[in-house]
C-alpha positions as CSV (number, residue, x, y, z in Angstrom):
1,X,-20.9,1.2,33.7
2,X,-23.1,0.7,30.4
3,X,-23.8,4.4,30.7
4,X,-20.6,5.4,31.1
5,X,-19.2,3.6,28.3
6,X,-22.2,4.6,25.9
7,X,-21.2,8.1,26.9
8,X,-17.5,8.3,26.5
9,X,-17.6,5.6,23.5
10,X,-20.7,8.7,22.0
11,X,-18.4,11.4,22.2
12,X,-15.2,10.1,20.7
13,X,-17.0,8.5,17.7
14,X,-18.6,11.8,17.0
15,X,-15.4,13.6,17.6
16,X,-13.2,11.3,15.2
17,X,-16.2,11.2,13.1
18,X,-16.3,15.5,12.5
19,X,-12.0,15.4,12.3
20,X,-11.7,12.9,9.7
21,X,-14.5,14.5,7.7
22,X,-12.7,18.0,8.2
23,X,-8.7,16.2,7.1
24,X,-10.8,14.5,4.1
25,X,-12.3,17.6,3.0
26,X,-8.9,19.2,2.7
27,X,-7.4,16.4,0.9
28,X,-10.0,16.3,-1.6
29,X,-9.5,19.6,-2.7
30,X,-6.5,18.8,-2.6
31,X,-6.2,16.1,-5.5
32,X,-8.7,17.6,-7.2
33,X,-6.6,20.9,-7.9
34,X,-3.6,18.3,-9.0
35,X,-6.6,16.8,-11.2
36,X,-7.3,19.8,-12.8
37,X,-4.5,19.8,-15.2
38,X,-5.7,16.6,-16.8
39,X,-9.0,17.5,-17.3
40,X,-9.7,17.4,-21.5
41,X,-6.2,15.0,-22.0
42,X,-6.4,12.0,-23.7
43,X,-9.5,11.7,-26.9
44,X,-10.8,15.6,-26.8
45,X,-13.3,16.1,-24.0
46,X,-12.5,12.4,-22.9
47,X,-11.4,13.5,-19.2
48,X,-14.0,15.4,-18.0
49,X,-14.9,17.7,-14.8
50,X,-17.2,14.5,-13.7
51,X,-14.2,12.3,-14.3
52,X,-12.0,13.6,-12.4
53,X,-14.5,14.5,-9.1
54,X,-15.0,10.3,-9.2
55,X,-11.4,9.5,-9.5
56,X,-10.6,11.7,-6.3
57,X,-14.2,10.9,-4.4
58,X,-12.3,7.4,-5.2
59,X,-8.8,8.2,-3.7
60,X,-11.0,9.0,-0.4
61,X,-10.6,5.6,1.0
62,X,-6.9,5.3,0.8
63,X,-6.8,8.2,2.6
64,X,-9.3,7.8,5.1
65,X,-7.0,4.4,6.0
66,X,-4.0,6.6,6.2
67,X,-5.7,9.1,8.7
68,X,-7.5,6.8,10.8
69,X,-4.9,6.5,13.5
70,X,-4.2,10.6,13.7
71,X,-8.2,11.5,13.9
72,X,-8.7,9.3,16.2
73,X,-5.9,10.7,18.4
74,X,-7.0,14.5,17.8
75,X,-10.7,12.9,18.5
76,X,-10.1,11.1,21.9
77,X,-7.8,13.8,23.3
78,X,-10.7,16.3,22.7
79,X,-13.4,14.2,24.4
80,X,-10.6,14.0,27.3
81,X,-9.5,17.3,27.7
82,X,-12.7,18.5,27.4
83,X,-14.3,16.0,30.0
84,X,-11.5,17.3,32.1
85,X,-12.2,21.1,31.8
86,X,-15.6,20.7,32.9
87,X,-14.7,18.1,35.8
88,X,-17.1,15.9,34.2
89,X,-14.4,13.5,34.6
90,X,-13.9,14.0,38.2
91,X,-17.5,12.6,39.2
92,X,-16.9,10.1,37.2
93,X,-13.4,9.0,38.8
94,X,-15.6,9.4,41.7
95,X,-18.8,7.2,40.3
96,X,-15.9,4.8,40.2
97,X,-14.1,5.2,36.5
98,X,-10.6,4.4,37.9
99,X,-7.3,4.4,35.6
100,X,-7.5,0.6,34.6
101,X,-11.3,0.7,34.2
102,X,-10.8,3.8,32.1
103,X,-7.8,2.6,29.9
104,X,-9.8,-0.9,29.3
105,X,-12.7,1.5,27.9
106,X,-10.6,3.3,25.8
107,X,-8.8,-0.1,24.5
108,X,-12.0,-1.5,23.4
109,X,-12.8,1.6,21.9
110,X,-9.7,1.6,19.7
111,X,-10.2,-2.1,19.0
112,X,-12.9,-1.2,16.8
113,X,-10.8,1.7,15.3
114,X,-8.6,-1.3,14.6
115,X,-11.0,-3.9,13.3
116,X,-12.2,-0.5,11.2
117,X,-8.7,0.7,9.6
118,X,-8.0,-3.3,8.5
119,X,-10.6,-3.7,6.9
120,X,-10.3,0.0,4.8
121,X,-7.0,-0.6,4.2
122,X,-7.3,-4.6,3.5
123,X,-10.2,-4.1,1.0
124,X,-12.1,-0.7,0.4
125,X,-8.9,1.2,-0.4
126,X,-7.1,-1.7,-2.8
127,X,-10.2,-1.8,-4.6
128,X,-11.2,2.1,-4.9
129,X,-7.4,2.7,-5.9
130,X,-7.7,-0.2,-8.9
131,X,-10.8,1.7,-9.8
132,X,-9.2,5.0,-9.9
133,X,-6.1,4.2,-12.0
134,X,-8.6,2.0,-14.5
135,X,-11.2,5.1,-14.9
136,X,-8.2,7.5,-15.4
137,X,-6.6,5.3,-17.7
138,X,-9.6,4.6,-19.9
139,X,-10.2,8.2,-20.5
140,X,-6.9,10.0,-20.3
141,X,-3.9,6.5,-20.9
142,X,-2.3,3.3,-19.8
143,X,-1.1,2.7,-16.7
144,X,2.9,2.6,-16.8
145,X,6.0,3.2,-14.4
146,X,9.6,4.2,-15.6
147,X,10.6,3.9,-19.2
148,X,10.9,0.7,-19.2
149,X,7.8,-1.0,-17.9
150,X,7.5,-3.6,-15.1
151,X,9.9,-6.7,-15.0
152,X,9.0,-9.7,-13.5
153,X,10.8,-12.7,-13.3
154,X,9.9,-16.9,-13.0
155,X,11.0,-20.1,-12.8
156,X,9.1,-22.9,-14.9
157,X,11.3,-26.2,-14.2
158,X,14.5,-25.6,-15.3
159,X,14.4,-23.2,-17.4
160,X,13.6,-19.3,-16.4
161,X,11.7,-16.4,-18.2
162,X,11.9,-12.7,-17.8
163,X,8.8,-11.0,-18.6
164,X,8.4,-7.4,-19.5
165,X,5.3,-5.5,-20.2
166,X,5.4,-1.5,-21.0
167,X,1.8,-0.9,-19.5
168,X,-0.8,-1.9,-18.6
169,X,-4.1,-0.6,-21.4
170,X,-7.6,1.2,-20.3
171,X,-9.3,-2.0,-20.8
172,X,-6.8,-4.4,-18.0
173,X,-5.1,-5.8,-20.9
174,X,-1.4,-5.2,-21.3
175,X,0.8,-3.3,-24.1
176,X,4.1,-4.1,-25.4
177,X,4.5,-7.5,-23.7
178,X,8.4,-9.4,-24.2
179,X,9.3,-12.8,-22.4
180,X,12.6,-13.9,-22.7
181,X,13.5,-18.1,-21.8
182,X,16.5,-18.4,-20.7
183,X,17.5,-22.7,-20.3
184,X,19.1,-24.2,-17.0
185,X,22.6,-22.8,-17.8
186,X,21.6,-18.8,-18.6
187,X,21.2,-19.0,-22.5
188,X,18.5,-17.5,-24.5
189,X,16.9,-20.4,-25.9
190,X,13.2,-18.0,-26.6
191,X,12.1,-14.6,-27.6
192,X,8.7,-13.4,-27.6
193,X,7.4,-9.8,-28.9
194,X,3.5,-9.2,-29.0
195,X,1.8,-6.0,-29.0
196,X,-0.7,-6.5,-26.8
197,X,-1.4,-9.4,-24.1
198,X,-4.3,-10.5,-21.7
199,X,-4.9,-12.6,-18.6
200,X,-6.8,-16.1,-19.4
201,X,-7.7,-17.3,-15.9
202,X,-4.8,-17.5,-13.4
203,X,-2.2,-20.0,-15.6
204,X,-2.2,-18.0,-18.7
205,X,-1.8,-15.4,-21.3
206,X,-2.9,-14.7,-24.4
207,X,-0.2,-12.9,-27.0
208,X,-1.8,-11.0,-29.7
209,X,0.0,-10.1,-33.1
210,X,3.2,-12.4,-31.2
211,X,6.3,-12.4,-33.1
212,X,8.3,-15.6,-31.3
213,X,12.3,-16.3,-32.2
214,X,13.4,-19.8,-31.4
215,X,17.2,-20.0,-30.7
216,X,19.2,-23.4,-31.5
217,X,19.2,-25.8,-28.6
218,X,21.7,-25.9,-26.1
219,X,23.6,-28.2,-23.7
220,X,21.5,-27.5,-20.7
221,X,23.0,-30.2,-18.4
222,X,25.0,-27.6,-15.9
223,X,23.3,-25.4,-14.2
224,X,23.6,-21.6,-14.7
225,X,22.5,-18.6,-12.5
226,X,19.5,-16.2,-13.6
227,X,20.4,-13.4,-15.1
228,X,19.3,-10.1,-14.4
229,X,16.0,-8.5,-15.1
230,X,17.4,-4.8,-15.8
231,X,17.4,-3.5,-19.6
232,X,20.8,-3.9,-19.7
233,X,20.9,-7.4,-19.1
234,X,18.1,-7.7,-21.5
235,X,20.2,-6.0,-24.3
236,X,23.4,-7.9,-23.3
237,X,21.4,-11.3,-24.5
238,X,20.1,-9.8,-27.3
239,X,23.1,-9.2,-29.0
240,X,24.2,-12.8,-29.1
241,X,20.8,-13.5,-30.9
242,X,22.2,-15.9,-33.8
243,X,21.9,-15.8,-37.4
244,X,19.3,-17.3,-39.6
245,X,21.8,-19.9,-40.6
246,X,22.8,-20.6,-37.3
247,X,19.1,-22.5,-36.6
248,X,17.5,-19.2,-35.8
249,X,13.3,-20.0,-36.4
250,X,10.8,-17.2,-36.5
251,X,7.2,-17.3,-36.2
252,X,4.5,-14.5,-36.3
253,X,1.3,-15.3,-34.9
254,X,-2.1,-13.4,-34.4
255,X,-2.4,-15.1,-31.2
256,X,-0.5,-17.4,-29.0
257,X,-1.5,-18.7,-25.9
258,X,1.6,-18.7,-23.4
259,X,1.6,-21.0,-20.2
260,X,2.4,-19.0,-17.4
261,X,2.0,-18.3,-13.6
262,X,2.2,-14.6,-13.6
263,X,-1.2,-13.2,-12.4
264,X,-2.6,-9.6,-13.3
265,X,-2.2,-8.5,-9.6
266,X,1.6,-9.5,-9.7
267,X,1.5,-7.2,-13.0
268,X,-0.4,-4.4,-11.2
269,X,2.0,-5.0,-8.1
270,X,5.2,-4.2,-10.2
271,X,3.2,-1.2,-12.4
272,X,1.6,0.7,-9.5
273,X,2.5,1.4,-5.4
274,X,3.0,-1.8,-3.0
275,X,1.5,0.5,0.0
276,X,-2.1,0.7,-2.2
277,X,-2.8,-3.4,-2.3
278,X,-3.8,-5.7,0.1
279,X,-2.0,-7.9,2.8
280,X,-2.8,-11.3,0.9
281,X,-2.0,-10.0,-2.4
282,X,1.0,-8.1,-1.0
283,X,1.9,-11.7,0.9
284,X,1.6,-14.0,-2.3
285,X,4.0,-11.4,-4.7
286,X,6.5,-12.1,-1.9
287,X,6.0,-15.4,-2.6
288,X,6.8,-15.2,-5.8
289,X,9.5,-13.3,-5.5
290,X,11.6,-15.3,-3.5
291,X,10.9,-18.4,-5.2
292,X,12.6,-16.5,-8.0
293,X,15.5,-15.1,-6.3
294,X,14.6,-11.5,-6.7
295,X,14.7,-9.1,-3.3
296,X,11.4,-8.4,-1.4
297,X,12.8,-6.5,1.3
298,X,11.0,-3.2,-0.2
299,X,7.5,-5.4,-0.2
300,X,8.2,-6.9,3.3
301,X,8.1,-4.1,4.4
302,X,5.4,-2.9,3.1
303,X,3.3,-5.9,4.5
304,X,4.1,-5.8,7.9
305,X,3.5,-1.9,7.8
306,X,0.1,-3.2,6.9
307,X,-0.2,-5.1,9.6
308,X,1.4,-3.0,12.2
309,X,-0.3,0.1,11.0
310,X,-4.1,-0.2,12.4
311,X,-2.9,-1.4,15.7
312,X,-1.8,1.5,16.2
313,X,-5.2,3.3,16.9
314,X,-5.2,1.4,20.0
315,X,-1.8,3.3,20.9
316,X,-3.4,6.6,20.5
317,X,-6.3,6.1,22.8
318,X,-3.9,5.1,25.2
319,X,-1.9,8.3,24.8
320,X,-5.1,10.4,25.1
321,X,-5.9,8.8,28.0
322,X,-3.3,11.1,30.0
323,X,-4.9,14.1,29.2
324,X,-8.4,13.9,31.1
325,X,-5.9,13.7,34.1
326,X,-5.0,17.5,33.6
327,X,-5.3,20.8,35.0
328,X,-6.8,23.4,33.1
329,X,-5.7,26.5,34.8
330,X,-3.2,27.8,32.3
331,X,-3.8,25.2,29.2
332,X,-6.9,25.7,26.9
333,X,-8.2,22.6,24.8
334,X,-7.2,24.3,21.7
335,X,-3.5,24.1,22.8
336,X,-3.8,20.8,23.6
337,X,-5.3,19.4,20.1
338,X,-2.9,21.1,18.6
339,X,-0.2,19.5,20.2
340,X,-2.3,16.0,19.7
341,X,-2.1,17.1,15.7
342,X,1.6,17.5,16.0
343,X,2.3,13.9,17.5
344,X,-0.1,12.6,15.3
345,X,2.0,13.8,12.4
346,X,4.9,13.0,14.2
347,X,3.8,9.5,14.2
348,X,3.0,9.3,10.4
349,X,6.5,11.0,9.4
350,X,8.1,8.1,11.6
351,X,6.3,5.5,10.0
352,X,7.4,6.7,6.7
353,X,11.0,7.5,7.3
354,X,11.2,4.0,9.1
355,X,10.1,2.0,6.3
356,X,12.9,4.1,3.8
357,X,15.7,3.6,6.1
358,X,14.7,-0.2,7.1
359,X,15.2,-0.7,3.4
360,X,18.3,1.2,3.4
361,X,19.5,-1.0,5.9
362,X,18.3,-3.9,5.4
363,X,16.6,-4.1,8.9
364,X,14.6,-6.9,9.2
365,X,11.2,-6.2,8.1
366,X,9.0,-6.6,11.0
367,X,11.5,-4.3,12.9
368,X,11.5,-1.5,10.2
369,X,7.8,-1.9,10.4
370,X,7.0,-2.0,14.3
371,X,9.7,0.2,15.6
372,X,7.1,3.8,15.4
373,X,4.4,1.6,17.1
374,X,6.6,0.2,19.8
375,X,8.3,4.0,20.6
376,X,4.7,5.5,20.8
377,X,3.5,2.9,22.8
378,X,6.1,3.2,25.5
379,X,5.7,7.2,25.2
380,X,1.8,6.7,25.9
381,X,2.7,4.2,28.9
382,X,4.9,6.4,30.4
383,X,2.6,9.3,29.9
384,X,-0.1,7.3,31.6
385,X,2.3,6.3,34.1
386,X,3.8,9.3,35.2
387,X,0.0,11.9,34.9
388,X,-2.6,9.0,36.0
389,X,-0.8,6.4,38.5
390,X,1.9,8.4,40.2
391,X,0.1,11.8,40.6
């Protein structure tokens, strides 16, 4: 049985091995050709030919996590089908490689897929993304989404603060940084403008060149609903700003150290893609959001895609299993790869369109998320069914 398993596990590993390296290949060249219109932005000469080869060689993990699951479909159903064309896999149904024998071989070998793809897309792809976005930005700009800039919001005892910051700076620090306090009843009680802003530890930041507007105090015994963090909202306060001789104080400070609980990954988090961070970051922003009464359906999501998402290679070993069982008198291996690339695409277009219409919905998260997995498995079960136990 060793020998058996040291032969089947061989092949596939090799054969996943030479598809992902032929899908990576493709998609390298094919952000590098979308990189090529940057190259020389930013400071002249800044964004160079070697800059942008390491900030694709760098968006290599991410995909590498996102094709996981298809190579090792394409991979296993050529070790299969080929086994099968060369009744290889006849002597060893005969050596005694039955179906559940077979299926547990496969399962273990898509375990370590599994273990594999978590741990790309829990930590090598978060990190090599970061490092992408940072060397781009250095050389080329800041790091920024919409027109507007990320808004975050937080509760800090009674009172609430809604914090908005334009971009995020080459360097990890941030640009164009506003908080607005708002007390228990809604009211703008605080205004802070600073140019630039950076992260001190996880409980603070630091305000440079902070211009900070003080508004009278008001009766904050009943309590008041947050308002909304759109630009809108944002101008709708600031028109009631009072006069100077209502109590209106103003201070200008080179620095100024503000207490708060918003870390730099809930910044990154709001400024760049849910789907590039990892499951414990993706878990503590929706924390935060819900103890601040903001909608995390979009982020939910989004982290039980991520932990859906590598089991999932143990649902395409299963549905390659089905074709050692085969004939080969009128089907060539080539036919039957190519229809293992098609359901393999088929697979990642479901995923995707499942997550946009569960947050259309308003499904329930883990549903959005697991539905692909669960109609591929039964597809694979029935296929192994029907081909391996009935005929």
């Amino acid at each position: 049985m060793k020998t058996l398993r040291r032969l089947i596990y061989s092949d596939v590993i090799a054969s996943v091995a030479f598809v992902t390296l032929g899908f990576l290949a493709l998609f390298f060249f094919f952000d590098f050709v979308e990189e090529l219109p940057d190259i020389g932005r930013g400071v002249p000469g800044a964004y160079t030919l070697a800059h942008a080869l390491a900030a694709v060689a760098l968006l290599v993990p991410n995909h590498l996590y996102e094709l996981l699951p298809i190579t090792v479909l394409i991979g296993t159903i050529f070790v299969m089908a080929r086994l099968a064309q060369n009744s290889e896999y006849t002597i060893l149904r005969t050596s005694g490689l039955g179906p559940a024998r077979a299926l547990r071989v496969l399962l273990t070998l898509g375990l370590g897929f599994t273990l594999l793809t978590f741990a790309i897309g829990d930590y090598l792809a978060p990190w090599a993304d970061r490092s992408a976005q940072l060397l781009k930005s250095r050389q080329v700009g800041g790091i920024t989404v919409g027109q507007t800039g990320a808004w975050i919001k937080e509760r800090q005892g009674e009172r609430s603060v809604t914090v908005n910051v334009a971009a995020l700076a080459p360097d990890g620090s941030m640009r164009g940084v506003r908080v607005f306090e708002f007390n228990a009843q809604g009211a703008l009680v605080a205004q802070i403008h600073a140019a630039r802003g950076r992260f001190e530890g996880s409980d603070a930041w630091l305000l440079e060149d902070a211009h900070i507007r003080r508004f009278p105090a008001r009766d904050s015994s009943a309590p008041a609903t947050m308002p909304a963090t759109t630009p809108a909202a944002t101008a709708a306060t600031a028109a009631t700003v009072p006069t100077p001789r209502d109590g209106l104080a103003q201070e200008q400070l080179a620095q100024y150290r503000w207490a708060t609980s918003v870390t730099a990954e809930m910044v990154s988090v709001a400024l760049l893609k849910p789907q590039r961070m990892g499951t414990i970051d993706l878990f503590q922003y929706i924390r935060h959001l819900q103890a601040n009464g903001q909608t995390s359906q979009r982020y939910e999501i989004e982290f039980w895609r991520k932990v859906f998402y590598p089991l999932s290679c143990l649902v395409m070993v299963v549905m390659a299993l089905p074709f050692a069982y085969l004939h080969f008198r009128s089907t060539t291996i080539a036919t039957l790869v190519f229809g293992g690339v098609l359901m393999g695409i088929s697979f990642f277009l479901l995923n995707n369109v499942f997550g946009y219409i569960g947050n259309l919905r308003n499904w329930q998260p883990w549903l959005a998320a697991a539905v692909p997995g669960l109609l591929y498995s039964l597809l694979s079960l029935g296929a192994f069914g029907w081909l391996v136990l009935r005929r």
